[in-house]
C-alpha positions, 0 to 999 in steps of 0.5 A, spaced: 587 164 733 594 162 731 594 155 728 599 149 724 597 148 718 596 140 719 602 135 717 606 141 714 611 140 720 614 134 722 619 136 729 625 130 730 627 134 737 626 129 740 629 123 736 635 128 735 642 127 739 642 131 744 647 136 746 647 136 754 652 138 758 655 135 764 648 136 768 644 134 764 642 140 760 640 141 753 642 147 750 641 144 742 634 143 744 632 149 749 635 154 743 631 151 738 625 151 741 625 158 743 627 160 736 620 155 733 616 158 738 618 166 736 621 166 743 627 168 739 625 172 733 627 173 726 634 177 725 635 177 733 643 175 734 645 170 739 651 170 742 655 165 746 656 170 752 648 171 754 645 164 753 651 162 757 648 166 763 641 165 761 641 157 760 646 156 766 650 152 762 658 152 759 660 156 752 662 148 749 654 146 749 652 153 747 657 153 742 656 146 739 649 147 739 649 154 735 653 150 730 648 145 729 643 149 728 647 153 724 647 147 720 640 145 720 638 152 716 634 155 723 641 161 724 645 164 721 653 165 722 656 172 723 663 175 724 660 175 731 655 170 734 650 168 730 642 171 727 636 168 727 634 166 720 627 171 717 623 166 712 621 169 706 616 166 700 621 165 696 625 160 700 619 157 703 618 155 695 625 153 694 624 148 700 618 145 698 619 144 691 625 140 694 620 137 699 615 135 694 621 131 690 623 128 695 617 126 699 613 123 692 618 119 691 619 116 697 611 115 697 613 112 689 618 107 693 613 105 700 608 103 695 614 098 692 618 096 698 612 096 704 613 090 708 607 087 712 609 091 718 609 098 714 602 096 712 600 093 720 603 100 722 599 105 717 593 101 717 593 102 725 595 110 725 590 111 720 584 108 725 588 112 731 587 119 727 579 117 724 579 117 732 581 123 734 577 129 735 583 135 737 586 139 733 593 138 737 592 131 737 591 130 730 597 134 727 602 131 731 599 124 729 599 127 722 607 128 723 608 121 726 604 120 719 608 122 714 614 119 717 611 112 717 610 113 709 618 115 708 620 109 713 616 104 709 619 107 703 625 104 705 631 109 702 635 112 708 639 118 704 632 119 702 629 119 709 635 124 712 634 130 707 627 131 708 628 131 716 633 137 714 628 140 710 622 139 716 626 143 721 626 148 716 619 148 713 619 150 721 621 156 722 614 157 717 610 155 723 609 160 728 603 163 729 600 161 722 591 163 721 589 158 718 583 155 717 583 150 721 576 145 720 578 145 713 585 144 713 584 138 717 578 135 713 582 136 707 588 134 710 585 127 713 582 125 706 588 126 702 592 121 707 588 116 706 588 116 699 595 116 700 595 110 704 590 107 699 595 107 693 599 104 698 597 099 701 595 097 693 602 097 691 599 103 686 607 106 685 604 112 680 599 114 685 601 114 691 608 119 688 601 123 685 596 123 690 602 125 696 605 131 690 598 134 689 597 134 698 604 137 699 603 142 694 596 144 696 600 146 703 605 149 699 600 154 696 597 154 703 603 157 707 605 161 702 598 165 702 599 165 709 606 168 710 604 173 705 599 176 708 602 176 714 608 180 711 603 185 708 599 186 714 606 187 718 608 192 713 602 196 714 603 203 718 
């Protein structure tokens, strides 16, 4: 069964501003979900014209929303129109060696900055995930996880870069084999560790304890997206 590898991805769609026409209508988030669920496949070129007509919606929104996924890593730009990104190993390492930089030390600041309030709301979502039994359920709390620790980190500019490197670990998500039971058990012990250190005001653990947990989704992805390339290139 096709699965998500459990706090790896964080989607901010729906905290992103929208892009709607006159009617009300999306195109920014229509197309990208539609490229995050492989509706619209690696290498496949979009262009202004067609989803104009699929998405029943002017060129102006069409065109400032390829832009700006254009931006955020999910297209590339052609002379003429634009090409659904192919992921590659050796990207998805370039992203998480940004990703785990940059997540350490915000998880380093939390434990330096967090304010009652951080505290109140990472003591709260830690007894709402023990409470949880679905799979779904668990990873979308765990993404609330992740932003909940940048967010008690108090560092902006810190904050933004990794939202622009979530919707491109994105892209790594579609239709992954994992080992879901031991993926969420892991998963679920290293959270609360991280929460410990913390809540404890332990600066080097927290950076530590949140490093080691994304390079263990790191590795997990990567293993992944090899064996999928490898059974792909089978004949």
């Amino acid at each position: 069964m096709g699965t998500r590898v459990l706090g790896a991805d964080i989607d901010h769609t729906d905290a992103a501003e929208p892009l709607a026409d006159a009617a009300g209508k999306n195109p920014y988030s229509e197309i990208r979900h539609a490229i995050l669920n492989g509706e619209f496949a690696p290498d496949d070129v979009l262009l202004e014209t067609k989803l104009t007509s699929r998405l029943a919606v002017s060129r102006t929104p069409i065109r400032e929303a390829l832009g700006r996924l254009a931006q955020e890593g999910l297209l590339e730009r052609l002379p003429r129109g634009f090409r659904v990104r192919r992921s590659s190993p050796e990207e998805l390492l370039d992203i998480y060696e940004a990703r785990i930089t940059l997540e350490s030390e915000i998880a380093a600041l939390a434990a330096e900055r967090h304010t009652p309030m951080d505290a109140a709301l990472l003591k709260a979502l830690e007894r709402r995930i023990s409470e949880l039994t679905d799979v779904e359920e668990l990873h979308q709390v765990s993404g609330t996880w992740h932003v909940t620790i940048r967010a008690a980190g108090h560092n902006g500019t810190i904050s933004e870069l990794l939202t622009i490197l979530d919707t491109r670990i994105q892209l790594y998500s579609v239709h992954q084999q994992t080992n879901e039971r031991e993926i969420v058990s892991v998963t679920l012990k290293e959270h609360a560790a991280i929460v410990r250190a913390v809540l404890g005001r332990d600066r080097t653990a927290a950076h530590d304890l949140m490093r080691d947990h994304l390079s263990r989704i790191r590795d997990v992805r990567v293993a992944v997206l090899l064996q999928r390339q490898d059974t792909s290139a089978r004949p």
